[in-house]
C-alpha positions in Angstrom: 0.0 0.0 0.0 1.2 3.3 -1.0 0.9 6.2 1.7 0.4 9.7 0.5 1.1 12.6 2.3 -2.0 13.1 2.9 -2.9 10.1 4.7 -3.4 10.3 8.5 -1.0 8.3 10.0 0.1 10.4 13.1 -1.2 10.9 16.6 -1.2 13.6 19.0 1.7 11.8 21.1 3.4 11.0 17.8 3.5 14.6 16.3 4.7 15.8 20.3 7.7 13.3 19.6 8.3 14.4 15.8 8.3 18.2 16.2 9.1 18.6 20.0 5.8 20.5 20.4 3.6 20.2 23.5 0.8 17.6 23.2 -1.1 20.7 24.4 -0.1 23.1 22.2 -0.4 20.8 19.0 -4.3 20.1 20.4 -4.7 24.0 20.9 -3.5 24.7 17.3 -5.9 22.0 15.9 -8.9 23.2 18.5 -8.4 27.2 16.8 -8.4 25.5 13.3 -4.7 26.3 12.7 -4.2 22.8 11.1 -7.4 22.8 8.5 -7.0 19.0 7.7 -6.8 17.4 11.0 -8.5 14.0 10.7 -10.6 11.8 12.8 -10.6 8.3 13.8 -13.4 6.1 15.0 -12.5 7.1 18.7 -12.7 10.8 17.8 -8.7 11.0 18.4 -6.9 13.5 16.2 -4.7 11.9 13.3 -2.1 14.4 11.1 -1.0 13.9 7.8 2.6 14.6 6.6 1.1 17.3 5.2 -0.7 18.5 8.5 2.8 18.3 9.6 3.8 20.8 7.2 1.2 23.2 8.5 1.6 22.8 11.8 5.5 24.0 11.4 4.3 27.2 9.2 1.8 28.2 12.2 3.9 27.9 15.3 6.6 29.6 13.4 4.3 32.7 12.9 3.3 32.3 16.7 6.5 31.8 18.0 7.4 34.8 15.6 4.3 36.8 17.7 2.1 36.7 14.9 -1.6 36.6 16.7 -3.7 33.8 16.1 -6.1 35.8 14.2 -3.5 36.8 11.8 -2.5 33.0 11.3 -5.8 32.4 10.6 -6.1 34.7 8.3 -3.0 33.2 6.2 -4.5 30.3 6.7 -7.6 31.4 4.9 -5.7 33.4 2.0 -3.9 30.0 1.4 -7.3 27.8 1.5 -8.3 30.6 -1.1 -5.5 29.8 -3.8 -3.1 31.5 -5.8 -4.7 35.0 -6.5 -3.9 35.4 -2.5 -0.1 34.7 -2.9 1.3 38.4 -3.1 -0.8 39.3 0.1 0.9 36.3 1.7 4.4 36.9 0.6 3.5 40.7 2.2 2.7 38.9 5.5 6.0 36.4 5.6 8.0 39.5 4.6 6.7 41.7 7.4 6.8 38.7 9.9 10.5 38.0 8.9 11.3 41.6 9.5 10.1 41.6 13.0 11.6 38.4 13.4 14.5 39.8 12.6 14.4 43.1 15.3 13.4 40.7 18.0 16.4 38.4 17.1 18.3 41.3 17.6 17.6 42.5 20.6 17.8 39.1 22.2 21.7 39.0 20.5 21.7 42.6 22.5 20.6 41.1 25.8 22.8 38.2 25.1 25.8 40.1 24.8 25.1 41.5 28.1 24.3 38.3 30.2 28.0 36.9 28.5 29.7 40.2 29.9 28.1 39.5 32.8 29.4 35.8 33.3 32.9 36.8 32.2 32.6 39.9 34.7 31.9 37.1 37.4 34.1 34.4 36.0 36.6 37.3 36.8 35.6 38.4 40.3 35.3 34.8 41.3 38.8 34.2 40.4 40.4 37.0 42.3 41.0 38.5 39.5 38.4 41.5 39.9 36.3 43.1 42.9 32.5 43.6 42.5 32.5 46.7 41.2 29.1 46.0 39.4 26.6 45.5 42.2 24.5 49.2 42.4 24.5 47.7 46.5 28.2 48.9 46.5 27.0 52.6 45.3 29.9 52.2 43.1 30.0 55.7 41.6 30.8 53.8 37.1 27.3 52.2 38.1 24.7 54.6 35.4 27.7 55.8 33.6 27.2 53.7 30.7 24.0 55.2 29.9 23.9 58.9 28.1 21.4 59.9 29.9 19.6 63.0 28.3 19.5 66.1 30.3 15.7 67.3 30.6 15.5 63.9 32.4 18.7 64.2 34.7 17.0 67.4 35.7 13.7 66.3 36.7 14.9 63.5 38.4 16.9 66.1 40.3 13.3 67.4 41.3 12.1 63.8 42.5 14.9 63.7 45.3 14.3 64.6 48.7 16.8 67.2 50.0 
């Protein structure tokens, strides 16, 4: 017998262990109507396709991209819709990848930081360095990295007690 790509052959527990997904979050995508092809079996248990597979990838990388779910829907129904939808649907991937893209950046940003940090530490711990860091040490570099602009160094000037 020849299996198509269509064929339901999966469960629940079997896509968890294929994609690394939650069994949860797989059910929650199927239960909004993320995955339009989800089949039945005679139990009522959910069975996926190679090709419900394929969807289920595209949707939780828009959602783990922060695309909201009414928005993955609405690819969803542009792709249901055919062909004539495919520039509105480029538009959306291009606009997702370019937020992607700033919020991959500022995680490199806060990366960066936490990596300072541990070499900073790696450093004190070997002897090498004093904490210097910790704002509890009123350590008078702490804020000094920051240009902070001067209508709001003046009003915090206002905000402390003499």
């Amino acid at each position: 017998m020849i299996q198509t790509l269509h064929e339901p052959k999966y469960t629940v527990k079997d896509v968890s262990e294929i994609t690394g997904l939650t069994k949860h979050t797989i059910r929650y995508y199927d239960d909004q109507q993320l995955i339009p092809f989800v089949s039945r079996d005679s139990n009522n248990n959910r069975l996926f396709s190679d090709h419900d597979l394929d969807w289920l990838r595209m949707v939780h990388s828009f959602r783990i991209s922060g695309l909201p779910i009414s928005e993955v829907k609405h690819y969803i129904a542009m792709c249901l819709q055919g062909d004539e939808t495919i520039p509105e649907r480029a538009e959306l991937v291009t606009k997702q990848e370019k937020e992607l893209e700033t919020k991959i950046n500022k995680y490199n940003l806060q990366l960066m930081h936490i990596k300072e940090k541990k070499a900073y530490y790696k450093s004190v711990l070997s002897g090498q360095l004093n904490d210097t860091w910790n704002p509890v040490n009123n350590n008078p570099e702490c804020g000094e990295k920051y240009d902070i602009p001067e209508h709001i160094k003046s009003a915090s000037k206002a905000h402390v007690s003499p």
